[in-house]
C-alpha positions as a Markdown table, in Angstrom:
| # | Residue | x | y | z |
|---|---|---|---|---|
| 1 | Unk | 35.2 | -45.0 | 92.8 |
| 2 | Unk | 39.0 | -45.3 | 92.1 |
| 3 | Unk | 40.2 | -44.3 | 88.7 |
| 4 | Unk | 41.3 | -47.8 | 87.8 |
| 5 | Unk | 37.6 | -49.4 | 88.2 |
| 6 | Unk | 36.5 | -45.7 | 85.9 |
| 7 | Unk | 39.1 | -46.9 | 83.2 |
| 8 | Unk | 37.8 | -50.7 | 83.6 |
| 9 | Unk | 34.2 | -49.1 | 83.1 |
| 10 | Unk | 34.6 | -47.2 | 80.6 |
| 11 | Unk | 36.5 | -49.8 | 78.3 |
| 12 | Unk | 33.6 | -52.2 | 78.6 |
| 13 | Unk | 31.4 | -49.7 | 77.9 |
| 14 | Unk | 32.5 | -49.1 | 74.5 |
| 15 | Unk | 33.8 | -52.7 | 74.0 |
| 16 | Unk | 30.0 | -53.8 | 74.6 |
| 17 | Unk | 28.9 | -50.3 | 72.5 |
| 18 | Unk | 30.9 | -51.9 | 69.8 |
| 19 | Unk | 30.0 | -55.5 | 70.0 |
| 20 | Unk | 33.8 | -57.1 | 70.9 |
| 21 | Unk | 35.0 | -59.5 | 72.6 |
| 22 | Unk | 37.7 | -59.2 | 75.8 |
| 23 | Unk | 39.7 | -61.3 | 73.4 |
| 24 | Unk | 38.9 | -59.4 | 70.3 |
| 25 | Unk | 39.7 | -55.8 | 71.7 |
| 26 | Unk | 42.8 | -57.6 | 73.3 |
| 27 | Unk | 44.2 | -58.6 | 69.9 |
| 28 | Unk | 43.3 | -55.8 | 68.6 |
| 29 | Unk | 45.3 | -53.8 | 70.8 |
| 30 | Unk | 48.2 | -56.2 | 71.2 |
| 31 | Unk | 47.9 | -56.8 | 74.7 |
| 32 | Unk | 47.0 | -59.9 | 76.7 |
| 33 | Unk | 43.3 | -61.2 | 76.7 |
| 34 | Unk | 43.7 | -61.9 | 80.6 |
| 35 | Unk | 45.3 | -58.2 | 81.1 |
| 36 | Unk | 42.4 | -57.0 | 79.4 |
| 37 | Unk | 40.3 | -58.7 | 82.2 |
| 38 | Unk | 41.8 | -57.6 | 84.6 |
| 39 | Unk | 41.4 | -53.9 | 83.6 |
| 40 | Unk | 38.0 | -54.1 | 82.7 |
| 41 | Unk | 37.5 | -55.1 | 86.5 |
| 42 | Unk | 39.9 | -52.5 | 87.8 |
| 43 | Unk | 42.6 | -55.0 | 89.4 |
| 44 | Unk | 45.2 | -53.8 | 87.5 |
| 45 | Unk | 46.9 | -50.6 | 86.7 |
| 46 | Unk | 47.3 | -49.4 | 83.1 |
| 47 | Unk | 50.0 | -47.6 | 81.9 |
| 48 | Unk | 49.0 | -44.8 | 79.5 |
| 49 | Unk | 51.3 | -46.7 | 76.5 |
| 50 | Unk | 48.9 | -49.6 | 77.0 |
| 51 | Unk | 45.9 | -47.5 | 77.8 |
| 52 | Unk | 46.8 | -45.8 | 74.3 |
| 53 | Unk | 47.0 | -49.6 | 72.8 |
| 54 | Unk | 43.6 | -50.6 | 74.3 |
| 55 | Unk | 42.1 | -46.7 | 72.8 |
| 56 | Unk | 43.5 | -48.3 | 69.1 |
| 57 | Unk | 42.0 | -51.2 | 69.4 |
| 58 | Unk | 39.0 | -50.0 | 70.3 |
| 59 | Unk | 39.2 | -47.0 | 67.5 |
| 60 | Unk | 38.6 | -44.4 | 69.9 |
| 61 | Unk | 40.2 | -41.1 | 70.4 |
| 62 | Unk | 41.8 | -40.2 | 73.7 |
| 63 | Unk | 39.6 | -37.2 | 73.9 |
| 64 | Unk | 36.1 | -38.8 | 73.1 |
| 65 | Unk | 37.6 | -41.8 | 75.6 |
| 66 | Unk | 37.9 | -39.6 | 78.8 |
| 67 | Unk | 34.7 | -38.0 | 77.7 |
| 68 | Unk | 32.4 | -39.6 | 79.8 |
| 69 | Unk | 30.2 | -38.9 | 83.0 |
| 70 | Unk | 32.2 | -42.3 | 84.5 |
| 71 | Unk | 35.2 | -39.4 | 84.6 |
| 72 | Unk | 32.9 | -36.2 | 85.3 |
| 73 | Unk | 30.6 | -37.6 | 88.2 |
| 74 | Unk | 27.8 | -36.1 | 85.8 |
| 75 | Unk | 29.4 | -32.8 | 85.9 |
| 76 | Unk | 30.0 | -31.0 | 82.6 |
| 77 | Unk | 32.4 | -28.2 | 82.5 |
| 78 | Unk | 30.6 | -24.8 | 83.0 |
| 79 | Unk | 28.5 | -26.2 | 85.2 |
């Protein structure tokens, strides 16, 4: 899986996790709704300023963001 469709994932995980809209999280975040599409499905690049925007909106830390076994392939470090 390319790391554009991992971003897209994990952004509608936590947009679902959080009960918002495409158009909610977009406003939010100041970006457009159909951008926001179009990273949630991975056809689009994201620059890590609107990457940051899109974390905002969705209140989430960077850290806890890239946190996920979408990034680790269910490896944790240590393991």
């Amino acid at each position: 899986m390319d790391i554009k469709t991992k971003i897209g994932l994990r952004i509608k995980e936590i947009r679902i996790e959080k009960n918002l809209t495409q158009e909610a999280v977009a406003w939010k975040s100041e970006v457009d709704r159909s951008f926001m599409n179009h990273v949630e499905n991975g056809r689009r690049n994201v620059s890590i300023e609107s990457l940051e925007k899109i974390m905002n909106g969705l209140e989430i830390p960077i850290k806890e963001f890239f946190n996920s076994e979408i990034f680790t392939n269910g490896k944790r470090k240590g393991k």
